[in-house]
C-alpha positions in Angstrom: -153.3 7.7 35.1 -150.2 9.4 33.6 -148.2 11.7 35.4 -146.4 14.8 34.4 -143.3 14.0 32.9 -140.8 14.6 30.1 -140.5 12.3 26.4 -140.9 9.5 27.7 -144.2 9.8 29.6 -145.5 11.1 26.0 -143.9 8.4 24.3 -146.0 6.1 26.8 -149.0 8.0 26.1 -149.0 7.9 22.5 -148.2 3.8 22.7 -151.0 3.8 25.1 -153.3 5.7 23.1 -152.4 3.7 20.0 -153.3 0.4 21.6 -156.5 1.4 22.5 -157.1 3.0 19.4 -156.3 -0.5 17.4 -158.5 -2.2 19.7 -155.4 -4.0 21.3 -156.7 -2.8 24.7 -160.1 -2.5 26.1 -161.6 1.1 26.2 -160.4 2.3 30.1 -160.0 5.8 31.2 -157.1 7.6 30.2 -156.5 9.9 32.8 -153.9 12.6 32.6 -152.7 14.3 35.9 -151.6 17.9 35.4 -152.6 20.9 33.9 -150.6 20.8 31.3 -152.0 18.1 29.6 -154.7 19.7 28.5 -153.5 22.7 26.0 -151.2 19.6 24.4 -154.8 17.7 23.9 -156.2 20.2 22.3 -153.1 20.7 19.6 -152.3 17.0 19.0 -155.7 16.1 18.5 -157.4 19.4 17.5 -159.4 20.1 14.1 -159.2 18.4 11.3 -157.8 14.6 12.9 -160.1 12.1 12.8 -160.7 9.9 16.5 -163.7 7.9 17.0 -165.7 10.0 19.8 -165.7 7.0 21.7 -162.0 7.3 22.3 -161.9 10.6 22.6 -164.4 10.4 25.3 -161.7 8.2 27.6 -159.3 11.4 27.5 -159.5 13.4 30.7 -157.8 15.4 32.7 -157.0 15.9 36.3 -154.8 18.7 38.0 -155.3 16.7 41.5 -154.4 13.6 42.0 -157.8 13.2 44.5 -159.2 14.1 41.3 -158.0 11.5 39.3 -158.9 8.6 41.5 -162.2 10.1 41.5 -162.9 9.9 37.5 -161.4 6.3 37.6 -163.6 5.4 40.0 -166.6 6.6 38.8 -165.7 4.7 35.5 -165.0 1.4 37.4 -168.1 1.4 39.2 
């Protein structure tokens, strides 16, 4: 779960992202926890970039934090 923040929480993200991209970490849920999070989605990885569905399927987004333990959850269990 990632937090609102500033560069450095998208720096994280990206790294994040990267490793379970490369296969350096196992598939998890990549939860991000504001509604912000999901207009910059849409523009970094919009139309045209290539991401396995797979991956893309571990992005969601949560503007509760109730919310997020909820889709974590349900992917744990």
């Amino acid at each position: 779960v990632a937090l609102d923040g500033g560069i450095g929480t998208l720096a994280e993200i990206a790294l994040t992202w990267n490793l379970i991209q490369s296969e350096e970490l196992e598939p998890r849920p990549f939860v991000l926890l504001s509604e912000r999070w999901g207009p910059l989605l849409q523009e970094v990885y919009g139309e045209g970039i290539y991401i396995k569905p797979a991956h893309m399927d571990l992005w969601q987004t949560a503007t509760t934090p109730e919310e997020a333990v909820r889709l974590v959850t349900a992917w744990a269990s």
